[in-house]
MARZA-865301 format. One line per field, with one value per residue (C-alpha): chain; residue number from 1; x, y, z. Coordinates in steps of 0.02 Angstrom, whole numbers. Last residue first. Layout:
<pts>
palo: (A;...)
doza: (NUM;...)
xx: (X;...)
yy: (Y;...)
zz: (Z;...)
</pts>
This chain:
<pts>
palo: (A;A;A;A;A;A;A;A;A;A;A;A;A;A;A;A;A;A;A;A;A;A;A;A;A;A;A;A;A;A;A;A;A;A;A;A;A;A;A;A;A;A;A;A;A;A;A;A;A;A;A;A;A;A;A;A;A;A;A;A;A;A;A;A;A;A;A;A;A;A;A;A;A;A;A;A;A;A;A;A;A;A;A;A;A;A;A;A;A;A;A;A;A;A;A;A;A;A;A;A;A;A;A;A;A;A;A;A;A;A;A;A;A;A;A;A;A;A;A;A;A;A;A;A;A;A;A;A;A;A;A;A;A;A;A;A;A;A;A;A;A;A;A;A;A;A;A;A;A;A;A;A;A;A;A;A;A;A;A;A;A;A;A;A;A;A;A;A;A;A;A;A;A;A;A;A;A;A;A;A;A;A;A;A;A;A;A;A;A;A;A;A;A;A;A;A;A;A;A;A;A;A;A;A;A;A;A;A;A;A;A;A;A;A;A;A;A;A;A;A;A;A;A;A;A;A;A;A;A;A;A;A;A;A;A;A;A;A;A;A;A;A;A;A;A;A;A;A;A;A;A;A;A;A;A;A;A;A;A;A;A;A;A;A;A;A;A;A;A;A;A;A;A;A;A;A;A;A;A;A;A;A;A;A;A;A;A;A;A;A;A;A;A;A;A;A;A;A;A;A;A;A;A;A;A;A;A;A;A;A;A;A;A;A;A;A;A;A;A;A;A;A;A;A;A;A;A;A;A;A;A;A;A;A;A;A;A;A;A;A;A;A;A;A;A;A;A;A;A;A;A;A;A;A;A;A;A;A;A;A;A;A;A;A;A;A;A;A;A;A;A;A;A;A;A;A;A;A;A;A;A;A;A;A;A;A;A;A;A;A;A;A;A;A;A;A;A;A;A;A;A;A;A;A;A;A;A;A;A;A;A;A;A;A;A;A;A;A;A;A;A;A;A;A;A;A;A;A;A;A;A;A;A;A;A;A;A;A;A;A;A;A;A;A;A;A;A;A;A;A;A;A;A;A;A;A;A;A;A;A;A;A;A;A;A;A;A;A;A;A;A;A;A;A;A;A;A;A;A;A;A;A;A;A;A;A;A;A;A;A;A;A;A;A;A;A;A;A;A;A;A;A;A;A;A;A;A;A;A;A;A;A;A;A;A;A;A;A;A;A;A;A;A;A;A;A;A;A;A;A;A;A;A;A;A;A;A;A;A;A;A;A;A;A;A;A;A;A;A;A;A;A;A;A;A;A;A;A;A;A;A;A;A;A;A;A;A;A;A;A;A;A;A;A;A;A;A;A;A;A;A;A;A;A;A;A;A;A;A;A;A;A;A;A;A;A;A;A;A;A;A;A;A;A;A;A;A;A;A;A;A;A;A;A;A;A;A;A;A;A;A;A;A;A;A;A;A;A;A;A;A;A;A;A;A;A;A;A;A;A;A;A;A;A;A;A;A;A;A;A;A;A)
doza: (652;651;650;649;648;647;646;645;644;643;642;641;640;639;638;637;636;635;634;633;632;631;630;629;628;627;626;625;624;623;622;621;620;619;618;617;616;615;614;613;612;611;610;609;608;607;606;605;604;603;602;601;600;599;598;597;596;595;594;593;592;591;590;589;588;587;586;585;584;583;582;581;580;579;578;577;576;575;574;573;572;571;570;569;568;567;566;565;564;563;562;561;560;559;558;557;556;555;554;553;552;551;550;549;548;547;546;545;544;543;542;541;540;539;538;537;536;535;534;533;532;531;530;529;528;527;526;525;524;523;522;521;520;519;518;517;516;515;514;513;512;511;510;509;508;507;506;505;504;503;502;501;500;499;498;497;496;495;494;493;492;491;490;489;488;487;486;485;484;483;482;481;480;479;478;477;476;475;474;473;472;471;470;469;468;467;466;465;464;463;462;461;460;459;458;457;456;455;454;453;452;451;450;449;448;447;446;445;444;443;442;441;440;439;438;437;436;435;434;433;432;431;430;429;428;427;426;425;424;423;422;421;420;419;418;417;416;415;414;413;412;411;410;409;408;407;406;405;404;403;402;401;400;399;398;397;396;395;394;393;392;391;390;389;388;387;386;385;384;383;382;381;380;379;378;377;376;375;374;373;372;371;370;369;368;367;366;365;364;363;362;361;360;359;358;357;356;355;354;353;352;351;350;349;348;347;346;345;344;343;342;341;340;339;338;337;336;335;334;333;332;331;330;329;328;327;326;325;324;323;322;321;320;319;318;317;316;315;314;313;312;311;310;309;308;307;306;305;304;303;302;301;300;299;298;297;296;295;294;293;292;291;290;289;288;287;286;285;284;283;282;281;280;279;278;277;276;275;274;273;272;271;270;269;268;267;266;265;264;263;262;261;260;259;258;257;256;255;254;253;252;251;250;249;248;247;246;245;244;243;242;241;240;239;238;237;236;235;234;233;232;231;230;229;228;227;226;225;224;223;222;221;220;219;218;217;216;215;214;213;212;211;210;209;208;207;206;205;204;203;202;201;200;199;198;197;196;195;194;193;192;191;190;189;188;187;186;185;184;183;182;181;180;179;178;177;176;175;174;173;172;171;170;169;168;167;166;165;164;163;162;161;160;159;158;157;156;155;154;153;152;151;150;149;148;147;146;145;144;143;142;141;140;139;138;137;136;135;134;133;132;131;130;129;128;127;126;125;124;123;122;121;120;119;118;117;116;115;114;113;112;111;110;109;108;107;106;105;104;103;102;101;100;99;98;97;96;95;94;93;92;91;90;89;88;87;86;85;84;83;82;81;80;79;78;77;76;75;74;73;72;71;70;69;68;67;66;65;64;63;62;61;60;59;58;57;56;55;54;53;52;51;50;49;48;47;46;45;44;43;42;41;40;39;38;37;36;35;34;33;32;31;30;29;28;27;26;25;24;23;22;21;20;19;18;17;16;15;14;13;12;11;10;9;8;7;6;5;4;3;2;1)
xx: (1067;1056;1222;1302;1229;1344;1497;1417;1399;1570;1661;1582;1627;1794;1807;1730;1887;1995;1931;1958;1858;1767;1610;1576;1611;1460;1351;1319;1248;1128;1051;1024;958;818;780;730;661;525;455;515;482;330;277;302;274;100;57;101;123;65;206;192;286;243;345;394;476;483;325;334;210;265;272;191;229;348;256;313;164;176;-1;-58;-128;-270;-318;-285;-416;-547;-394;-332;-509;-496;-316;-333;-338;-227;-93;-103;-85;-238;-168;-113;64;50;25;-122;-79;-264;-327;-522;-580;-458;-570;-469;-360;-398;-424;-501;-649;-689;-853;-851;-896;-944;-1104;-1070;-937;-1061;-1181;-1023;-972;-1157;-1192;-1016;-1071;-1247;-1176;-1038;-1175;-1288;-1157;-1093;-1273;-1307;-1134;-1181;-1345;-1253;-1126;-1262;-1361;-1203;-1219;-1364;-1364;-1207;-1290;-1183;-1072;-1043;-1050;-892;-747;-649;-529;-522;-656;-607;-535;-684;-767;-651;-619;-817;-807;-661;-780;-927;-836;-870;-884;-784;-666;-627;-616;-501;-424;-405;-288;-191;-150;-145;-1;83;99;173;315;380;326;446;434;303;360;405;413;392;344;526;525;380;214;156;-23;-176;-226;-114;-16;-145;-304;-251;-177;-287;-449;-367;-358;-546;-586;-488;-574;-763;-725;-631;-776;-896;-797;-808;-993;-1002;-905;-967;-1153;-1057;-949;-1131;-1222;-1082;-1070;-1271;-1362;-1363;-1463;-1345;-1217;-1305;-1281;-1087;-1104;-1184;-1048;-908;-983;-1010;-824;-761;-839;-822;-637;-645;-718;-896;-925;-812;-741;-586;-447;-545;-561;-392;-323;-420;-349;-191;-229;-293;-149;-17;-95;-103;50;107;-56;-89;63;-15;28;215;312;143;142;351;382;535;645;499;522;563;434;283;323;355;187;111;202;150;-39;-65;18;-114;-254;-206;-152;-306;-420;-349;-329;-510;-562;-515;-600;-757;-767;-739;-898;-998;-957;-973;-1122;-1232;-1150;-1226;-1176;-1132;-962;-954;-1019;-886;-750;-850;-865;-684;-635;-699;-647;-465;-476;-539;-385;-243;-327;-312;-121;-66;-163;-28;106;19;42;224;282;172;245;170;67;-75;-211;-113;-114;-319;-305;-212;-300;-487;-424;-295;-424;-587;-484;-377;-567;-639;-481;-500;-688;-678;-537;-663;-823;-740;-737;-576;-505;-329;-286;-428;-375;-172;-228;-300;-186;-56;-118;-178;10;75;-39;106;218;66;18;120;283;276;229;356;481;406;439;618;604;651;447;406;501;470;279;286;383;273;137;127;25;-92;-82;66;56;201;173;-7;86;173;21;-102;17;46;-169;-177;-89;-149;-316;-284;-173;-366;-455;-338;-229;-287;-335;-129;-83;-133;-9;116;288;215;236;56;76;270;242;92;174;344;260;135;322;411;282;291;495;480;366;505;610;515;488;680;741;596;675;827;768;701;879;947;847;856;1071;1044;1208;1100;985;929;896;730;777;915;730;644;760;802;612;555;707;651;478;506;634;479;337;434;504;313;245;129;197;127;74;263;328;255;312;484;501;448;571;710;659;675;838;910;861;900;1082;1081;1023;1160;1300;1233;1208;1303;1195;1034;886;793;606;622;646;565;379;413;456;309;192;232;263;82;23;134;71;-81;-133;-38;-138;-294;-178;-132;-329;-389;-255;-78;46;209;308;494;518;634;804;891;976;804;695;570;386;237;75;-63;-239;-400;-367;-512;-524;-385;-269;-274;-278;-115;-38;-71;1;158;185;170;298;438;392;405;545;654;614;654;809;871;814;889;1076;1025;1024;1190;1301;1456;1348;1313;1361;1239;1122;1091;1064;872;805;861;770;607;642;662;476;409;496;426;266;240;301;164)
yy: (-1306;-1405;-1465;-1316;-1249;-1328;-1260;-1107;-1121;-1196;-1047;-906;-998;-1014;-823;-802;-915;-797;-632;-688;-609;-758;-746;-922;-973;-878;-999;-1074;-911;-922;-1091;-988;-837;-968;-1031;-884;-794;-957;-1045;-941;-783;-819;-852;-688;-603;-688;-637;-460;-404;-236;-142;-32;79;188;277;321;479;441;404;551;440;261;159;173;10;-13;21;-97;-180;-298;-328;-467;-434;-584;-617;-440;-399;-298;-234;-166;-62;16;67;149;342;296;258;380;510;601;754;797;783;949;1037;1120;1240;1287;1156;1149;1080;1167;1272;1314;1453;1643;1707;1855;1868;2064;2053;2152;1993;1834;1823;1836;1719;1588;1596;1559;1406;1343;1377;1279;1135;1125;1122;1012;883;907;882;714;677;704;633;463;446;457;339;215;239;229;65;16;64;-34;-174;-331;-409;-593;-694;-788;-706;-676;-566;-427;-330;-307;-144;-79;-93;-13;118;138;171;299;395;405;427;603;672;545;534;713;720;605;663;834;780;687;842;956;821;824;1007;1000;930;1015;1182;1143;1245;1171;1262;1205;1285;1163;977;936;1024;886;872;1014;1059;1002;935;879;727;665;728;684;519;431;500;384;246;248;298;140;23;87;29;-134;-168;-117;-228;-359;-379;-347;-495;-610;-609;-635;-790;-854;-818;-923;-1065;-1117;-1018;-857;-687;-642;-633;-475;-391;-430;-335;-198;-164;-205;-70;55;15;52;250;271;254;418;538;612;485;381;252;261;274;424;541;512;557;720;759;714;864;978;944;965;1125;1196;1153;1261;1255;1112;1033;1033;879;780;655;538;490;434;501;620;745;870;950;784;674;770;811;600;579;693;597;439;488;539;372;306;403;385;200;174;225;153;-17;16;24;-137;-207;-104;-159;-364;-355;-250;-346;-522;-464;-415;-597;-710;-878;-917;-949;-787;-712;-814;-726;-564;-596;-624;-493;-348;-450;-458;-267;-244;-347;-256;-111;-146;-233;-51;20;-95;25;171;142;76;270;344;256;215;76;-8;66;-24;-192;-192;-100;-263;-397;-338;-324;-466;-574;-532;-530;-697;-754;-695;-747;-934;-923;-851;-974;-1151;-1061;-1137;-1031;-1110;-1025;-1040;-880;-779;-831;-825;-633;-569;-653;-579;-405;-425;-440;-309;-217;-199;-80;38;141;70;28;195;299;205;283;465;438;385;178;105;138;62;-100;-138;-129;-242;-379;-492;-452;-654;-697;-577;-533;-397;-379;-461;-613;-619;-630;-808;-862;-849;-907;-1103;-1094;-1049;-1190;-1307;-1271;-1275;-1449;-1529;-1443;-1516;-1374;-1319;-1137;-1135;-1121;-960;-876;-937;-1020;-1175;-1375;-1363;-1504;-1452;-1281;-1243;-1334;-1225;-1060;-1125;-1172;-1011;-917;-1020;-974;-802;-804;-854;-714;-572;-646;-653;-475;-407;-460;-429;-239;-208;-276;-156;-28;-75;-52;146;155;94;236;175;9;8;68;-77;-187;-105;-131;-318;-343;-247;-325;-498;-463;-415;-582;-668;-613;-611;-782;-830;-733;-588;-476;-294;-297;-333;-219;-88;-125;-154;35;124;7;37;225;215;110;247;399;318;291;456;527;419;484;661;650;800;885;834;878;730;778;943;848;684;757;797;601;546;625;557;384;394;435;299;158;205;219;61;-45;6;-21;-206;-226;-151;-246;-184;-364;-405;-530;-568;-718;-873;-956;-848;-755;-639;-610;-472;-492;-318;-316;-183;-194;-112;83;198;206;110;124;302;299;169;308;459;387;346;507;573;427;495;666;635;507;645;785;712;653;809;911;815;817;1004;1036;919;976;863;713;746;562;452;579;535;357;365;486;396;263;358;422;260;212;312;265;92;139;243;96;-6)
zz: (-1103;-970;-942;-991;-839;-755;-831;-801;-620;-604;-705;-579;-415;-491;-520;-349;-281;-380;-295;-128;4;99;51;37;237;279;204;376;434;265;329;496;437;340;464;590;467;415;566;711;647;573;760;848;697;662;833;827;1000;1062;1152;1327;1411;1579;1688;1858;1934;2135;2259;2392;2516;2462;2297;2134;2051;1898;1727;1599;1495;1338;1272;1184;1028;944;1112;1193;1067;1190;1300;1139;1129;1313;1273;1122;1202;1303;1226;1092;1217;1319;1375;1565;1531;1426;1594;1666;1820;1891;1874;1904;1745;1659;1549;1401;1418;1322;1151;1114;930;922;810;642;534;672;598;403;458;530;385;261;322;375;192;136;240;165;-7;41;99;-35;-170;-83;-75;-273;-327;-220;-304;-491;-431;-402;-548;-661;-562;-617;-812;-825;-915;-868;-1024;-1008;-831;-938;-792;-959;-838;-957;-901;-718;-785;-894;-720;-621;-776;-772;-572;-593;-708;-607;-451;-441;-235;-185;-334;-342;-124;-139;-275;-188;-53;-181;-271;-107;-33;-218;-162;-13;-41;-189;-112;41;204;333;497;683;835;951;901;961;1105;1184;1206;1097;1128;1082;918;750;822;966;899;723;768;898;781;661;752;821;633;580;702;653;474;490;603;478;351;452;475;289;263;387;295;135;217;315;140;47;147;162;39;-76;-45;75;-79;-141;24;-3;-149;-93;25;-74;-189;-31;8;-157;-139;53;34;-110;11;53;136;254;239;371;254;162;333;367;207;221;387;332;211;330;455;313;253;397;486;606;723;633;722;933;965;965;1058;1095;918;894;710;778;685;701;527;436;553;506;334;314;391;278;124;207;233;57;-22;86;4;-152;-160;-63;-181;-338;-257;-199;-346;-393;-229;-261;-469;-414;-272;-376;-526;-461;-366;-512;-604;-497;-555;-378;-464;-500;-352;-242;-348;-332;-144;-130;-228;-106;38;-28;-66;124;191;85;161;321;294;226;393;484;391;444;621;591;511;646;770;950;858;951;860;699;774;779;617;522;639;572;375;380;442;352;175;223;248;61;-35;23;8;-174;-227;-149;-229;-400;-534;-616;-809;-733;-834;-715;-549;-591;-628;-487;-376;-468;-463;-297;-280;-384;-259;-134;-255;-269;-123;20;-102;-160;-24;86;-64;-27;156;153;188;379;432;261;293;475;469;304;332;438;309;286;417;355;180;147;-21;-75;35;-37;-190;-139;-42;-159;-291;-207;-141;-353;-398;-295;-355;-544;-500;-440;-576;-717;-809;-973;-929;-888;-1060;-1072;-949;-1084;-1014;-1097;-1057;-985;-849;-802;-855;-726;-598;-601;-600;-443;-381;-439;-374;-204;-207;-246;-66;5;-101;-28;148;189;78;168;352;274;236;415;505;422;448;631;637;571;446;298;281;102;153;109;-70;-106;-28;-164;-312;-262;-257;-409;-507;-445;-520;-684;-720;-643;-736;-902;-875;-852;-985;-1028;-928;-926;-737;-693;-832;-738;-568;-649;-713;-552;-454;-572;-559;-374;-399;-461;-373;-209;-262;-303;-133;-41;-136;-109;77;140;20;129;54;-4;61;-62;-195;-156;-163;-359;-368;-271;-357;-530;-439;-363;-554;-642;-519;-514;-701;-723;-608;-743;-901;-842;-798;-979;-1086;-1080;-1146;-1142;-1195;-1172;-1259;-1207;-1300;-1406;-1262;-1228;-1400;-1380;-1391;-1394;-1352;-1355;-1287;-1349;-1350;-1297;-1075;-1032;-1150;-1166;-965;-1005;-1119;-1032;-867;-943;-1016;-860;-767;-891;-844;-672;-665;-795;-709;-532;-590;-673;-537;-401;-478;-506;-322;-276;-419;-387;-409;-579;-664;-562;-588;-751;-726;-613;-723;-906;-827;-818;-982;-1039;-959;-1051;-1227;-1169;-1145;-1326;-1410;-1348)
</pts>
């Protein structure tokens, strides 16, 4: 492991160096983003090494003479680690051209650091091997990431974005530290291992306790209340981050509490498989209603979240089914989709974050008309687009068509599990035909027409740094899609080291699988390339004018007349004005020479409506009453400091 931990030094060694160059603004950023790139590089080597030809690696430090820090890459730590270093890799070139405000310095280095602190705790999170590891891992990632959603700290709504995540972070802390706290009082260990030992009813608790701490983290529906505030307040290449990776650390822990408590009940399985169909459906419903891009994609993080959960649902439900085919295909398309979607979302972000640098705005119905400007960011959001909604020949269609086949395996079954299986794939074509409704909104409303307002006018794509991660993750998609051979394997060398006792599966079948989708994918960009070139052998030496659309009979067409976002998803919000009630404001149009009117609107999130009340609410109360601690006098804090360790003397 020595070769992760000098990696991840260099990452850190990124993040401190600028603290001491802030007089020399460009090379300030040049230092740090060499040193988080290459550091995150060398990082990626190692755990594909790890991955794909090493067995696992461990390594145990001493911390005050009294716990171990262990750690620990086997083939699912190494698998999360491949994203995680090669979104940060991307993300860090992207930030150098996105962070280009000298005025700004101060603020830019502070960002630097704690986005290698984050970079550097998300790996030691899937590398723990311990309890006090886990958690000591995991507060850093939190404090680190909500320091980083704050970034912009004068704007009164980022604020209010990063105690929201400060709030939900550390409550769901709390039911870690409780399914933490159970394991060790019946084990008596702060070894995952130990917790195999546990009796069936505690095993359970346990799990519902860390279901709903990391499924806090990842932004599991009720508990994603967070999320669509956090990564609109973030910079772009930092919502990337926490969008593409920093969320899975929780299907990372709920992936791995369910394989050290050794339980195959159907009872995990079901639990996973319905906050899957739910978060998934509700996620993209809210997301159509989005006016933001920032927001929009944020809700397509809770999507996703949804379709992984659905993914491992029916492999945990496989598993105890004692079908082992659909354990695999059900656990390999929800593992790769964490690979998939950290790709393709982290895509979408740094287009977004293009978008709303050059325009100054990220409101939808502000802009149109960009590809006009902005090739290669239209084609590449584009690309993104087309992955997020499933569909072939890109890398979403890949896990998807795994979750797929799995869930058809579980139809096979009886009683509870066929109805859950049958209600999975249902969902997951719902999921499917709601994201390319969404996503339509967004590329014929941001990229298409014509500018709706002087913001979207005039604009230009400058910055190499930023757009070429966008042509890197642009082409993975399409890699992956087209290829997925080789991403498949890692999924399933991934899910390997979850003991899951269905013992080793031939992998004959699905390197059938992958082989079918290459030959279709190929077939489809062969015939698309023919077509390509047919119709520019035919249009060669022709005069090609340009001239006004068709106006249907106008004969002064204005940008007003355009569908906007709103519109365009009104007819399907009206279908789930249940699950999102609408908010309308449009005053009545009165008389013969009716004045300027207008129209607003504002999909509800349930869950935030009520979550509110119940937890943020609370807890921003107990902390109001606090107040009188932080008072401003240096020697009371002294005191405060003494008493705390006098009583921990106690204990010790």
């Amino acid at each position: 492991m020595d070769l992760f931990f000098i990696s991840l030094g260099i990452i850190m060694a990124g993040g401190v160096l600028p603290l001491f160059l802030k007089q020399h603004f460009s090379f300030m950023k040049a230092v740090s983003v060499f040193g988080i790139a290459a550091g995150c590089l060398l990082g990626l080597i190692n755990a594909g090494r790890n991955l794909l030809i090493a067995g696992n690696a461990s390594a145990s430090f001493d911390y005050l003479n009294a716990f171990s820090l262990s750690f620990t890459i086997d083939s699912l730590a190494a698998f999360f680690l491949v994203a995680i270093f090669f979104v940060s890799f991307l993300a860090a070139i992207y930030s150098f051209h996105y962070m280009d405000k000298s005025e700004k310095a101060q603020q830019t280095m502070v960002n630097y650091l704690f986005f290698s602190l984050l970079i550097v705790s998300m790996a030691l999170v899937v590398c723990a091997s311990n309890m006090i590891t886990f958690m000591l891992a995991w507060e850093i990632m939190s404090l680190s990431s909500f320091f980083l959603v704050i970034n912009d700290y004068q704007k009164p709504e980022n604020r209010k974005a990063g105690y929201l995540y400060f709030v939900f972070s550390h409550v769901g802390a709390m039911f870690i530290f409780s399914a933490f706290g159970l394991m060790y009082g019946f084990s008596g260990s702060f070894g995952f291992e130990s917790a195999a030992a546990l009796p069936e009813s505690v095993k359970i608790i346990v799990f519902v306790l860390a279901f709903i701490g990391f499924g806090s983290k990842a932004g599991v529906f009720p508990f994603h209340v967070w999320l669509p505030h956090a990564h609109p307040a973030a910079p772009s290449h930092i919502s990337a981050v926490m969008s593409g990776v920093m969320i899975k650390t929780g299907i990372y822990g709920i992936m791995r509490m369910y394989s050290v408590l050794g339980s195959h009940t159907m009872i995990f399985g079901e639990i996973v498989l319905i906050a899957g169909m739910v978060s998934g459906i509700l996620g993209v419903v809210y997301a159509l209603g989005q006016h933001d891009l920032k927001r929009l994609l944020a809700y397509h993080s809770v999507e996703n979240i949804g379709i992984i959960l659905i993914g491992l649902g029916i492999g945990m439900i496989g598993v105890a089914a004692g079908r082992p085919i659909m354990a695999v295909l059900g656990f390999t398309g929800g593992l790769l989709h964490v690979l998939n979607h950290s790709i393709f979302k982290s895509l979408l972000f740094m287009g977004a974050g293009m978008v709303i640098r050059k325009t100054g705005t990220g409101t939808i119905d502000a802009l149109g008309g960009l590809i006009k400007n902005m090739k290669v960011t239209g084609i590449t959001f584009l690309i993104g687009s087309l992955a997020i909604s499933g569909l072939p020949p890109f890398n979403g269609f890949v896990s998807e068509f795994f979750i797929y086949m799995g869930g058809f395996r579980g139809v096979a079954l009886d009683r509870t599990a066929f109805g859950l299986s049958l209600l999975g794939i249902v969902s997951l074509a719902v999921i499917g035909g709601l994201a390319l409704a969404c996503f339509s909104k967004v590329v014929g409303v941001v990229f298409q027409g014509e500018p709706r307002s002087a913001a979207a006018k005039n604009v230009d794509e400058k910055g190499p740094a930023m757009l070429l991660p966008m042509l890197v993750l642009a082409g993975a998609c399409i890699l992956i899609g087209v290829y997925p051979k080789v991403f498949v394997l890692m999924a399933v060398k991934g899910i390997g080291s979850l003991e899951l006792g269905y013992g080793r599966i031939p992998l004959g079948h699905f390197i059938e699988l992958t082989g079918n989708i290459t030959r279709a994918a190929s077939i489809f960009f062969g015939v698309f390339l023919f077509v390509l070139a047919l119709r520019t052998i035919a249009y060669r030496g022709k005069t090609i004018t340009r001239s006004g659309t068709w106006g249907c009979g106008f004969t002064q067409p204005t940008v007003k007349m355009q569908y906007t976002g709103t519109s365009y998803a009104a007819s399907i919000l009206e279908f789930f004005r249940s699950v999102a009630p609408l908010d309308e404001d449009h005053p009545p149009i009165q008389g013969r020479f009716p004045a300027k009117t207008h129209y607003r609107s504002h999909v509800n999130d349930v869950a935030e409506r009520y979550m509110g009340n119940i937890i943020v609410r609370p807890v921003q109360w107990v902390f109001d009453q606090l107040r009188w601690i932080q008072h401003g006098d240096i020697h009371l804090y002294i005191g405060y400091i003494l008493l705390t360790i006098v009583v921990l003397l106690f204990f010790v």
